[in-house]
N, C-alpha and C positions, 0 to 999 in steps of 0.2 A: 533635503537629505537624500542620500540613496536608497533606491528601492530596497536593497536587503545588505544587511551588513553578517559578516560572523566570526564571532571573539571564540576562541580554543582558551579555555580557562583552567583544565587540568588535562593530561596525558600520561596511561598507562605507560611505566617504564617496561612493563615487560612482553605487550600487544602493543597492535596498533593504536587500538581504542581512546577515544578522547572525549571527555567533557565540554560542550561550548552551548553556545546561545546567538542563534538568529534572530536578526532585528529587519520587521518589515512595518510596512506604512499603516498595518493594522497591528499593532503589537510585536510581543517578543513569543520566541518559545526557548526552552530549553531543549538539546539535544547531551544523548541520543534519543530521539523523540518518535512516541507512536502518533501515527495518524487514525481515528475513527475514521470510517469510511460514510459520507452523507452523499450517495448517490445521485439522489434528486433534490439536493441540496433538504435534507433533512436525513438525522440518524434515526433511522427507522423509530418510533414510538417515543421519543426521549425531546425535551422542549430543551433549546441549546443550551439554558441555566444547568439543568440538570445535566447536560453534558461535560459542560465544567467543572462543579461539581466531582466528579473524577476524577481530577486532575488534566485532563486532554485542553492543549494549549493551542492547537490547529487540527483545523477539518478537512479533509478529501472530499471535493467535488470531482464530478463525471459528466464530464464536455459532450459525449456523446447524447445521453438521456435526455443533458437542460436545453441542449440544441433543437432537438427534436419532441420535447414537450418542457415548459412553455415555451420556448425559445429564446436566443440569447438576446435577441431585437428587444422583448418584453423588460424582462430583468434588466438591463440597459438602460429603457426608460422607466422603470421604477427604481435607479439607483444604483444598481449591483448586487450582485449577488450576498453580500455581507447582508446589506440592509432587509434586502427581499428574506433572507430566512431568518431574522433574528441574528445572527452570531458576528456579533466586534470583535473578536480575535483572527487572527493569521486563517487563509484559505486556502489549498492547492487546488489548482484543476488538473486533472490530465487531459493528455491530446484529443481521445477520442480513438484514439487510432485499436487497441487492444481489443475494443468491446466490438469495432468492427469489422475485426478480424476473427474475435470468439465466439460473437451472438447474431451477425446477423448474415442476412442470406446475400453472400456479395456474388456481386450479378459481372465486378470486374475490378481485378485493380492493375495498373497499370505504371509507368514512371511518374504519370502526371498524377495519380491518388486513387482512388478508390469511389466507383460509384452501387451502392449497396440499396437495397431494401428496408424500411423504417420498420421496427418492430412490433409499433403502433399501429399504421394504417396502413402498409405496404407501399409508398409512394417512395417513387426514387429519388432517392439521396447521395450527392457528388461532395466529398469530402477531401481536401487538399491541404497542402501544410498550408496555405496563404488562407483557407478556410476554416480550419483549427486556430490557426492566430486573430481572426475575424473575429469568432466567436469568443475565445478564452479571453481578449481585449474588449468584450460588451462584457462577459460573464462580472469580468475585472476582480478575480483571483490574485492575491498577493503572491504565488508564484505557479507558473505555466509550463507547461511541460510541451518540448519540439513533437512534430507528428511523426513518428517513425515507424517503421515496418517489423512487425512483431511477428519473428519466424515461429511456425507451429513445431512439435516434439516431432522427433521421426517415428513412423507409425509401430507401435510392437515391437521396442526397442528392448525393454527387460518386463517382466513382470512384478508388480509388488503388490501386497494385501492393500484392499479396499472394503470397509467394511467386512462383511463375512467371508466375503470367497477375493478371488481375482482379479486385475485388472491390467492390463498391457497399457502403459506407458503410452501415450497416443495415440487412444484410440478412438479418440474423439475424432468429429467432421470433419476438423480442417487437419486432422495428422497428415502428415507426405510421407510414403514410403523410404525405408531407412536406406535405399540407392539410391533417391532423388535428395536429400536432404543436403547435402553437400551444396548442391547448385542455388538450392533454394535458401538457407543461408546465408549464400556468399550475397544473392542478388538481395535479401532482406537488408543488409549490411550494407551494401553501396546504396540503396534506397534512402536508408536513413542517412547517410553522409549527405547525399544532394538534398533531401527534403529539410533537412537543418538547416543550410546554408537560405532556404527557402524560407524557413521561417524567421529565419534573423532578419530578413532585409523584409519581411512584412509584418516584423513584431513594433505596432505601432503606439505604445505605452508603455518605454522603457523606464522612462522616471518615476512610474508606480508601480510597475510589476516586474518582476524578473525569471528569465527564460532559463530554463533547466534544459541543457542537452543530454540525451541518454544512447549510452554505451550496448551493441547489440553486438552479435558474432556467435550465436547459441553455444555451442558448447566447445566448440575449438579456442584453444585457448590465444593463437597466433592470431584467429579471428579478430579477440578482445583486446588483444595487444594495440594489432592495428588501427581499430574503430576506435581503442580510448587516446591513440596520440592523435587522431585526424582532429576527434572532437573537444579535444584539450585545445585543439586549435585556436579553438574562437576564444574568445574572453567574456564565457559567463558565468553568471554568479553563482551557478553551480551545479551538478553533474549526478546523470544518475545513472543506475545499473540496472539495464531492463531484459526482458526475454528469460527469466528466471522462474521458476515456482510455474511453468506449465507443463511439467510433466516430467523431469529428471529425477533422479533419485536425490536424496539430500547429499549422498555426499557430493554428488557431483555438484550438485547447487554450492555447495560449503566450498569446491574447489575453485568454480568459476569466482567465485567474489574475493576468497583470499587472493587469487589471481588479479583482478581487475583493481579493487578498489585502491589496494597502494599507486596505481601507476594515476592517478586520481588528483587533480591539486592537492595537497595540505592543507588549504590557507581556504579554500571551499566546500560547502558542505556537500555529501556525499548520502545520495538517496538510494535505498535500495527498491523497487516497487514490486509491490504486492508478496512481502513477507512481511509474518508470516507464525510459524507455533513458537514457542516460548527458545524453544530449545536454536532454532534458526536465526531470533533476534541476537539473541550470545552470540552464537557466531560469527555472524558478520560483524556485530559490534567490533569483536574482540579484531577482526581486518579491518575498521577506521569507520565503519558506515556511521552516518549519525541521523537518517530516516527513515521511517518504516509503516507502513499503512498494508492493513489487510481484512478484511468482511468478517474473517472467523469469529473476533465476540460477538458481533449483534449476528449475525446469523445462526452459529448456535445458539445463543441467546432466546432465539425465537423457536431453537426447536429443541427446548427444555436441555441441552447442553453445558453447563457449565465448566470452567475451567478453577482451578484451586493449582497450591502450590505441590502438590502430587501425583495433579495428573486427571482428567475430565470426570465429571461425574453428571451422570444421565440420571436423571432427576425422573424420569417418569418409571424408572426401574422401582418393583417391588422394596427393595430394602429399604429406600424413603418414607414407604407407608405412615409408621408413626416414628419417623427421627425429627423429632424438635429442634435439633441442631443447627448452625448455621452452614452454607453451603463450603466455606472454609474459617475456620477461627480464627486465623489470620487475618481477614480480609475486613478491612474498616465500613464499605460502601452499607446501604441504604437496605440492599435484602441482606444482608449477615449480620446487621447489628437489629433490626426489627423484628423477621420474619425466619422459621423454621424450615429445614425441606421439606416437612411430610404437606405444610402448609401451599408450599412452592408445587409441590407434585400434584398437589388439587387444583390449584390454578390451570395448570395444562392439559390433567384429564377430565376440565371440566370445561375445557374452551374458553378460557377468562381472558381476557388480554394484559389484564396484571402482571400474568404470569411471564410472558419475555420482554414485558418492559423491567422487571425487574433483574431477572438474569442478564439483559443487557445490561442494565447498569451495574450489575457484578462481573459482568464479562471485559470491560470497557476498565473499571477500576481497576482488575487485576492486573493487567499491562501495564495501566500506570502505574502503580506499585512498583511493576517488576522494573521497567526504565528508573525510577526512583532510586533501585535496590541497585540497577546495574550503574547509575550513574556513582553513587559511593562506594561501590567495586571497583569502577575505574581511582578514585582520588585516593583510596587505600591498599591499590594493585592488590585487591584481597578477592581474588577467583577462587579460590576453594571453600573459603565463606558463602558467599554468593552459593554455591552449591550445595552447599547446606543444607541453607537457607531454601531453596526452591530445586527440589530433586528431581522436579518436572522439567529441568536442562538436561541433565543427564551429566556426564565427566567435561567439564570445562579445560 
């Protein structure tokens, strides 16, 4: 069989947006589909039964982390990565490439890749697209993602709220100043064009897993034009949309992907990475994307966060004190049909570890939900419904 197949089984007549289902060598999943995120190939506190359990029909692994503890040589000879962590469903990995661009102290990157600092031990680590396909082909992920060059936000480019006060748009480490940005861009974008072409001729298990090209060009839109007909080029079995969710504003985020994702196969699934709030899944849904992984349930999760269909509720806030209620009435999962907030808010202020295993698994089910909700949005082109229903989109 082929490594991934995918059937389009209904289409919004009045969006992009379409119902289908990918079929890979470890299962199916339904799209549009959220990905948990299992970093070190584990979702934070959750045994994979219970991850299922929420409906979640494939996982995000992080090429980076399992490369560099235990490593992919290890997992390899124990099997794969499927085996190694429990979970028989569908896997992604990514490149590697983003986390060592965001987290680690890179000491150089050049045409040839990147040689960077371990975030473990400090020992230098030389990472290349033929390096990223070495290891995602030990990891043996049902699908892998090209190593591309993940341009940083320009530094101080607008302001928007961050928690209580301010925050400038790139203001992180790796921002470039908003007169270099251009050049650095343009050179992220031809990076990824050649490091593609590099990792197709060293993706050496095609007939089990299947290579995701992803589309770069940060915010200019002729950029993405460009980068998505180069990378349409090749014939793979499917395509993502990257360099997004690090630092723009939404709507620019909302622009780039209506932009991007129609020029996209049809007949291919279409990934967007590392989005994102509820309101952003819509979105791009509604321009054709059919994949989505992002840390926010189990991260908030673990720091007493919750999401519901109205909008976050911070669970160590006073008002929980004695609310017996569930975190959302709506919500089927494991803490809203057992367990109270005021019960949930003692967990946390009492250091239990109860306490964000179980808000991840309300965090984690809520999404699935909401992909559930948006998938019979799309078959009954019923978007105002849908809004309704979860006001935490906002106007659809």
């Amino acid at each position: 069989m082929s490594a991934l197949s995918f059937e389009i089984t209904d289409q919004s007549p009045s969006t992009h947006a379409r119902v289908g289902r990918v079929t890979t060598c470890h299962g199916s999943f339904d799209t549009p589909a959220f990905m948990p995120v299992g970093t070190k190939a584990t979702v934070k506190g959750l045994l994979p039964d219970v991850v299922k359990q929420t409906g979640s029909q494939i996982l995000l692994n992080n090429t980076y982390h399992l490369m560099l503890r235990p490593g992919s040589e290890l997992i390899n000879e124990l099997g794969g990565v499927h085996k190694f962590m429990g979970w028989d469903g569908p896997i992604l990995t990514d490149s590697g490439g983003f986390q060592v661009f965001s987290l680690s102290d890179i000491n150089a990157i050049d045409d040839d890749g990147v040689t960077f600092r371990s975030h473990i031990d400090g020992a230098r680590v030389r990472l290349t697209p033929e390096r990223s396909m070495q290891v995602q082909n030990e990891l043996g992920a049902d699908i892998i993602m090209a190593f591309d060059d993940c341009p940083p936000a320009p530094k101080g480019e607008v302001e928007v709220e961050v928690g209580s006060g301010k925050s400038e748009v790139g203001s992180g480490k790796h921002a470039v100043a908003a007169e270099d940005y251009a050049a650095r861009n343009q050179l992220a974008m031809d990076r990824t064009l050649r490091w593609l072409d590099r990792c197709v001729k060293a993706h050496a298990r095609t007939d089990e897993q299947s290579l995701f090209g992803i589309v770069q060009g940060g915010t200019d839109l002729e950029a993405r034009t460009y980068c998505a007909v180069r990378i349409t080029q090749y014939d793979l079995p499917g395509f993502a949309i990257g360099g997004v969710a690090v630092g723009e504003p939404p709507e620019v985020m909302y622009e780039i992907v209506r932009h991007t994702a129609p020029q996209l196969p049809v007949a291919k699934p279409r990934y967007l990475m590392g989005v994102g709030y509820e309101r952003d899944i819509v979105a791009a849904v509604r321009a054709g994307v059919d994949m989505f992984d992002c840390v926010l349930p189990t991260r908030n999760g673990r720091n007493a966060n919750a999401f519901t269909q109205t909008g976050q509720l911070r669970l160590r806030n006073a008002a929980c004190r004695s609310d017996d209620g569930p975190i959302d009435p709506a919500c089927d999962c494991l803490a809203c049909t057992r367990f109270g907030r005021a019960y949930l808010r003692h967990l946390f202020l009492a250091d239990e570890m109860l306490g964000p295993i179980l808000v991840s698994i309300h965090n984690i089910r809520h999404f699935q939900r909401l992909m559930l909700d948006i998938r019979q949005a799309i078959r009954d082109d019923a978007w105002s419904s849908l809004g309704q229903r979860w006001p935490v989109i906002g106007d659809v």
